[in-house]
C-alpha positions as CSV (number, residue, x, y, z in Angstrom):
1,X,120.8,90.4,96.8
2,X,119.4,86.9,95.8
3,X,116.1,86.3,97.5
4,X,115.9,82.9,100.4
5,X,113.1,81.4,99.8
6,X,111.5,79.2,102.4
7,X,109.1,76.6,102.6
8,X,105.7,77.2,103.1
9,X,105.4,75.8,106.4
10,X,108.4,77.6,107.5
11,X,106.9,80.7,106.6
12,X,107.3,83.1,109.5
13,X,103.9,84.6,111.2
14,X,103.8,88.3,111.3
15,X,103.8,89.2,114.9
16,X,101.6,91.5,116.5
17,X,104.0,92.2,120.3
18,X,106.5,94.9,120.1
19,X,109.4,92.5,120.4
20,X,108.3,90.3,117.7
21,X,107.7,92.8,115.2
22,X,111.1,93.9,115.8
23,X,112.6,91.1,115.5
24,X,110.6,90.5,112.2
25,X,111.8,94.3,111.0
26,X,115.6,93.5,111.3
27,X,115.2,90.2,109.3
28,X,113.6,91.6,106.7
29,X,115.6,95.1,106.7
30,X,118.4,92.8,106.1
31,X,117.6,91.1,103.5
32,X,116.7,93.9,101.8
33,X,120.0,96.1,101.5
34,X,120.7,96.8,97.5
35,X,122.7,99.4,96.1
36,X,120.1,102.1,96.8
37,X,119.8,100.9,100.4
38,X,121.6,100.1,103.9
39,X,120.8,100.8,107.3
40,X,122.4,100.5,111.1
41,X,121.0,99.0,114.0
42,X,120.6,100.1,117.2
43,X,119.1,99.4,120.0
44,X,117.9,103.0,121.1
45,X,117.6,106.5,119.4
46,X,120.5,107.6,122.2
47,X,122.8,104.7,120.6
48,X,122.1,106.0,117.3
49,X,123.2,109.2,117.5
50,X,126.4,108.7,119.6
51,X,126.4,105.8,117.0
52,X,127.6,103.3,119.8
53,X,126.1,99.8,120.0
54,X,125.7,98.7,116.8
55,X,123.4,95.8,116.3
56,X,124.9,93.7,113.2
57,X,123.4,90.2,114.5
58,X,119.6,89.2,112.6
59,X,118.7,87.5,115.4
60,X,119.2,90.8,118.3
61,X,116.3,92.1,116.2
62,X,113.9,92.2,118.8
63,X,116.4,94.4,121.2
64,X,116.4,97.2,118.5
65,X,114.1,100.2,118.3
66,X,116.6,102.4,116.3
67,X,117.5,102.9,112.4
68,X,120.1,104.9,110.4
69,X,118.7,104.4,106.8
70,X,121.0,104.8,104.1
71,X,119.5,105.7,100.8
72,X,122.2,106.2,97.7
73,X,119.4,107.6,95.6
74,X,120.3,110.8,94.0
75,X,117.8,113.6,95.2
76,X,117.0,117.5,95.1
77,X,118.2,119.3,97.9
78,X,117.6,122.6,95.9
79,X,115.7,123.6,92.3
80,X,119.3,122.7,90.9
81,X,121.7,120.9,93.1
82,X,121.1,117.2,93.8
83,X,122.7,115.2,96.8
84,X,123.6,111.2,96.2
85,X,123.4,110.1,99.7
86,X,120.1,110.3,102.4
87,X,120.1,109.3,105.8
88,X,117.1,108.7,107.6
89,X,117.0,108.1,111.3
90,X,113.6,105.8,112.2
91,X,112.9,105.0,115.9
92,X,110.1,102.1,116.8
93,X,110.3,103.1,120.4
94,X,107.1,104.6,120.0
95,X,103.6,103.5,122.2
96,X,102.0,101.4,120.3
97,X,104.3,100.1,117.9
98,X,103.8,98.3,115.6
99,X,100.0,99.6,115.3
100,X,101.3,103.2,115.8
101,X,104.1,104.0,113.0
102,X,107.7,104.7,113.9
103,X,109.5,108.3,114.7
104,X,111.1,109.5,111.6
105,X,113.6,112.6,110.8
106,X,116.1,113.7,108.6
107,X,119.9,112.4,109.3
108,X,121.7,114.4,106.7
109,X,123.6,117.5,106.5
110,X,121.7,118.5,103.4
111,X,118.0,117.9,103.4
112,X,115.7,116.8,100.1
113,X,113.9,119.6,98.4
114,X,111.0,117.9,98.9
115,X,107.4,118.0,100.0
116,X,108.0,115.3,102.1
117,X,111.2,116.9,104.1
118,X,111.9,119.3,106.7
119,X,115.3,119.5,109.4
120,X,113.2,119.3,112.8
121,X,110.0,117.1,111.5
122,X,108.9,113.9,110.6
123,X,109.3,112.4,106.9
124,X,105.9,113.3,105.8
125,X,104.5,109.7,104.5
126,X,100.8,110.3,104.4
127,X,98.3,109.1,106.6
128,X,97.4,105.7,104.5
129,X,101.2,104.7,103.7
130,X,101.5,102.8,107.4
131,X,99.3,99.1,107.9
132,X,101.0,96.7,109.4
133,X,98.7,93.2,109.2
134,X,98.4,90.3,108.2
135,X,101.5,89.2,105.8
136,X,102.8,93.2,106.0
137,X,106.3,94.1,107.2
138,X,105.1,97.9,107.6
139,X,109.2,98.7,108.5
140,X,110.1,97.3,105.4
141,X,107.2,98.6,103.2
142,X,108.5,102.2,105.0
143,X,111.5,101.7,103.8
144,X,110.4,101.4,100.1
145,X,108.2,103.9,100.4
146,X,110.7,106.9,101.2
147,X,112.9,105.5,98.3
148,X,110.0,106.0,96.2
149,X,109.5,109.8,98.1
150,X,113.4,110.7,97.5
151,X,113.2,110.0,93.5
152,X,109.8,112.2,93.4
153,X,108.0,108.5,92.2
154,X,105.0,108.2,94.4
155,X,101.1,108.5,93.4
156,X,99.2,111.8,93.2
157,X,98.3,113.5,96.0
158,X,95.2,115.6,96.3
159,X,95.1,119.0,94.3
160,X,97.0,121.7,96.4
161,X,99.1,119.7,98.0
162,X,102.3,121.2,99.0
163,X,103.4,119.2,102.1
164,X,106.3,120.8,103.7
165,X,107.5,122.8,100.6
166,X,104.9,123.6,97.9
167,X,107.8,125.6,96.0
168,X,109.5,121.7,95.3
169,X,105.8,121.0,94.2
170,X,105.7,123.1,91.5
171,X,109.1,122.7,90.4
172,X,108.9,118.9,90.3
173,X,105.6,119.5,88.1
174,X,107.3,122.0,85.5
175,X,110.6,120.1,84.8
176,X,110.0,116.5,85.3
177,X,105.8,116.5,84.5
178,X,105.6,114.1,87.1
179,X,107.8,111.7,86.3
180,X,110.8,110.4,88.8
181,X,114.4,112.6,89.4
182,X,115.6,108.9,88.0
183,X,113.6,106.5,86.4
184,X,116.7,103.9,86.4
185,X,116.5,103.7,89.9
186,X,116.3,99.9,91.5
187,X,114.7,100.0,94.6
188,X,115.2,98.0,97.7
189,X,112.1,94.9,97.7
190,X,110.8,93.0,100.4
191,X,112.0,89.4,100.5
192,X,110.7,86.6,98.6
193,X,110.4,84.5,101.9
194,X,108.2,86.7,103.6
195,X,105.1,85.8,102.1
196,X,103.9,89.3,101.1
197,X,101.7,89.9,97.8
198,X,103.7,93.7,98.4
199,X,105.8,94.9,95.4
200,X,108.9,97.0,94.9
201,X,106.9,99.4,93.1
202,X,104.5,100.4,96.1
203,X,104.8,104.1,97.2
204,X,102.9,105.5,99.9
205,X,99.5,106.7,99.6
């Protein structure tokens, strides 16, 4: 998707209120889709499972607290089978938000074989990978982070690490020697127009 560019003194602010920030989120989720990433919008978690509600309008941004992430990167869900699609449910209706990060769990049938993956838990995405500030759009820096998660491309993590499956761990070391599932991957980027020094190759710490 072609980047909009705005003028400098139309660049937007980076809210700090709930309602801002989401508004912010849904503008820049949006202008982020690519072919390894879509989303849904909903107002509430409860929409977002029945799947009722559907927010398609940028501007409703600051009535949604609900995502179904799409990400068409292929990924392990066992040492040898790969799924091509991930769905990702992500909830801001958390206290706090946006200083507290959003509710996150597994959408799809088949989950990643992954460190970072579990039916029943949150997407495990490290306790640095979330600061929102100032010029950050932390939903949208999320967002590239767990595309980064799903093609095994992310930075070290401490020796012994093993997350939520160290078995994934040590496979990922032996066949791939810690390179990405797929280096060809393009991953989704943060607009041009937001203002942000962030690049599409940030993973989270």
């Amino acid at each position: 998707m072609r980047e909009r560019v705005m003028p400098d003194e139309q660049q937007p602010a980076i809210p700090h209120d709930p309602a801002g920030c989401r508004a912010l989120d849904l503008r820049v989720l949006s202008d982020m889709r690519c072919s390894a990433f879509d989303f849904e919008a909903y107002r509430s978690a409860a929409d977002l499972k029945l799947r009722l509600g559907r927010v398609t309008d940028p501007d409703q941004g600051a009535a949604v607290t609900a995502y179904r992430w799409i990400f068409r990167i292929r990924t392990h869900i066992s040492p040898s089978q790969f799924a091509p699609v991930t769905e990702i449910g992500v909830s801001t209706d958390v206290a706090g938000y946006p200083c507290t990060p959003p509710r996150t769990w597994v959408l799809s049938m088949l989950v990643p074989w992954s460190p970072h993956f579990v039916r029943g838990a949150p997407v495990c995405i490290g306790p640095q990978s979330w600061a929102p500030g100032a010029g950050r759009c932390a939903l949208g820096e999320l967002a590239i982070g767990i595309a980064h998660l799903l093609n095994w491309d992310e930075k070290g993590r401490c020796p012994g690490y093993a997350g939520w499956n160290g078995a994934a761990v040590r496979h990922h070391r032996a066949a791939y020697a810690g390179r990405p599932v797929d280096p060809s991957v393009r991953y989704p980027v943060l607009p041009g127009w937001l203002g942000t020094a962030v690049s599409a190759g940030r993973s989270p710490a």
